[in-house]
Backbone bond lengths (Angstrom), bond angles and torsions (degrees), N, CA, C in turn:
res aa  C-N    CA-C-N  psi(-1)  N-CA   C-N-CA  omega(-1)  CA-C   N-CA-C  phi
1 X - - - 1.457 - - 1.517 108.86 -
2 X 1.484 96.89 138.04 2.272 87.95 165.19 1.276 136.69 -54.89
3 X 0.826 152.53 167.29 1.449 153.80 173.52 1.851 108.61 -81.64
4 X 1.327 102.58 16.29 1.632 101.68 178.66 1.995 90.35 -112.66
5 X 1.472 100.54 -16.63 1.729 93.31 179.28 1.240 105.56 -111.58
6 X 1.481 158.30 69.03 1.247 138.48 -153.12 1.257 97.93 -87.85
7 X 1.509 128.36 167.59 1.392 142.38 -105.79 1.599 80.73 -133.06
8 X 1.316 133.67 102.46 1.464 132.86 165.14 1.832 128.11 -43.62
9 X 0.965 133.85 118.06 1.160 113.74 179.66 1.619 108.41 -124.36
10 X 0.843 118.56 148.22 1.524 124.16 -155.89 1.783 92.80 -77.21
11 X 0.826 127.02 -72.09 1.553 117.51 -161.80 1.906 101.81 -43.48
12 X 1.590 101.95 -56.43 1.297 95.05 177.35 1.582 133.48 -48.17
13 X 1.102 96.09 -37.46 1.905 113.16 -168.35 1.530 94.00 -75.45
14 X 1.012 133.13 -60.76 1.982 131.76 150.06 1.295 123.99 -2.16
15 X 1.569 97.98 -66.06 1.483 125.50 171.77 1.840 111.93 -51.35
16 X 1.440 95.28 -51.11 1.484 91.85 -179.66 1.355 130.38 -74.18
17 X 1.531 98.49 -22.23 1.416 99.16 162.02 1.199 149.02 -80.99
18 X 1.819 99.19 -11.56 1.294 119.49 147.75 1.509 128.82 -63.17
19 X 1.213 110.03 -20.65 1.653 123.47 173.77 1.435 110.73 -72.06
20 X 1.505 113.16 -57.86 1.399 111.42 -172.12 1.698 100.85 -75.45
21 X 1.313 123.84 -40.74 1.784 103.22 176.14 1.454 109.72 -66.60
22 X 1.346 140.94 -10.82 1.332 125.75 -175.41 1.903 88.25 -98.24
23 X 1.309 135.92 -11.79 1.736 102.67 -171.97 1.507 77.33 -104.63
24 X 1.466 142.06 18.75 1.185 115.53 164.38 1.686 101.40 -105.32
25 X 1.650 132.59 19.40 0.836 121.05 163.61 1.308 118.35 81.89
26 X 1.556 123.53 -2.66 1.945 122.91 170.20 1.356 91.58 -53.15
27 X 1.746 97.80 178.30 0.961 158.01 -160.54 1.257 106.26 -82.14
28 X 1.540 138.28 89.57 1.595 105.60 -167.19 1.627 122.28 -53.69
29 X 1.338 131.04 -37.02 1.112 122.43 132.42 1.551 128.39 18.45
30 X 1.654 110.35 -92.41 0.985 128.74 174.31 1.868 105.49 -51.97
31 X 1.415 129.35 -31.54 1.002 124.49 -173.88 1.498 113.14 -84.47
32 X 1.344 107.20 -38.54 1.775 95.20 158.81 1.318 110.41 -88.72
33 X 0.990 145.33 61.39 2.274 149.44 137.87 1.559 90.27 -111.06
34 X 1.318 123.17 -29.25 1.350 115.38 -165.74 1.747 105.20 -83.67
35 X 1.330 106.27 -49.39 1.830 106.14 171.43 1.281 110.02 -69.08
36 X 1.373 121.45 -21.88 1.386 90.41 -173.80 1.490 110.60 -93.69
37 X 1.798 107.91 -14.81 1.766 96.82 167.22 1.551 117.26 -62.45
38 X 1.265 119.41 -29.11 1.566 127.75 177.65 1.538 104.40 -41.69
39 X 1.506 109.77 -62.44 1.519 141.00 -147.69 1.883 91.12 -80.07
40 X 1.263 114.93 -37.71 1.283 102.54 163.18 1.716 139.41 -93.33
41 X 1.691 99.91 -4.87 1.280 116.41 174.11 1.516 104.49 -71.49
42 X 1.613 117.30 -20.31 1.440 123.08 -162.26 1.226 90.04 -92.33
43 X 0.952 120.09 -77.39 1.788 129.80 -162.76 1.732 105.56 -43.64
44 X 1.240 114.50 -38.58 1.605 123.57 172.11 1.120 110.88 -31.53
45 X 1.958 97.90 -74.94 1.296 101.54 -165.73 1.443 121.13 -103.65
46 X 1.506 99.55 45.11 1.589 115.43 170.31 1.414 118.81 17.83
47 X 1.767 110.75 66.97 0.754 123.88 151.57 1.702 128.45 -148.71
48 X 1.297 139.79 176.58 1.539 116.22 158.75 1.502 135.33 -89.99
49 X 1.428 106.26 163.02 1.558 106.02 -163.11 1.143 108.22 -43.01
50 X 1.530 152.59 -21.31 1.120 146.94 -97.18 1.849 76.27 -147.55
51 X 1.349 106.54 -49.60 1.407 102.15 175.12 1.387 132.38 -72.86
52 X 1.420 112.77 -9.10 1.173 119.59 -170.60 1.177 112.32 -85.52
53 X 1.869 128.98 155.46 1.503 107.66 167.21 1.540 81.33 -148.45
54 X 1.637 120.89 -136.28 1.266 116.54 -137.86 1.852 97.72 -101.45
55 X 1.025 105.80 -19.73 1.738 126.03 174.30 1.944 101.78 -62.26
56 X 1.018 124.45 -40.32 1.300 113.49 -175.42 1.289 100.47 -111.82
57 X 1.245 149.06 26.29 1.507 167.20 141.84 1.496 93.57 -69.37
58 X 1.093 122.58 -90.69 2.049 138.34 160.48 1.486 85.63 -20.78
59 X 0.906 121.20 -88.09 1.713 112.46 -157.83 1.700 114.59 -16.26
60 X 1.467 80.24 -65.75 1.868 113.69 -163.22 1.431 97.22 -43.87
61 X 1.352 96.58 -65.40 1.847 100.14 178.89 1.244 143.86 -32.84
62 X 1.844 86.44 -62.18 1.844 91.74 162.82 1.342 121.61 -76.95
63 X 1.247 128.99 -15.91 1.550 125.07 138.02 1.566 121.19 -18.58
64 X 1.647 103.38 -73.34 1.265 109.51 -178.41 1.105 129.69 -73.33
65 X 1.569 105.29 -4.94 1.985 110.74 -177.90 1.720 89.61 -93.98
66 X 1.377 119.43 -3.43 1.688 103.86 -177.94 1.459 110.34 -99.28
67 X 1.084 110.27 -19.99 1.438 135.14 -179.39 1.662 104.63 -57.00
């Protein structure tokens, strides 16, 4: 891949989202409901972060609004 797409890796991309909810000051709480919806948005749609884009984001959702 180019260096304009770098290559997602799940532990990292986790990691980062733990970075940006802790300098915005949540709840750690709130920071694990937030990884673990990630961690189940992935596993859902059986694929990796790297594969995912905004089409299986939409999926997940209206999944969960039928649910």
């Amino acid at each position: 891949k180019s260096a304009a797409y770098p290559v997602l890796h799940a532990k990292k991309f986790l990691n980062q989202i733990r970075e940006l909810i802790c300098n915005k000051y949540y709840n750690l709480r709130t920071e694990k409901a937030y990884v673990q919806w990630v961690r189940l948005c992935v596993k859902w749609n059986g694929c990796g972060i790297a594969d995912m884009g905004l089409h299986e984001i939409e999926v997940f959702e209206a999944m969960l609004a039928k649910e």
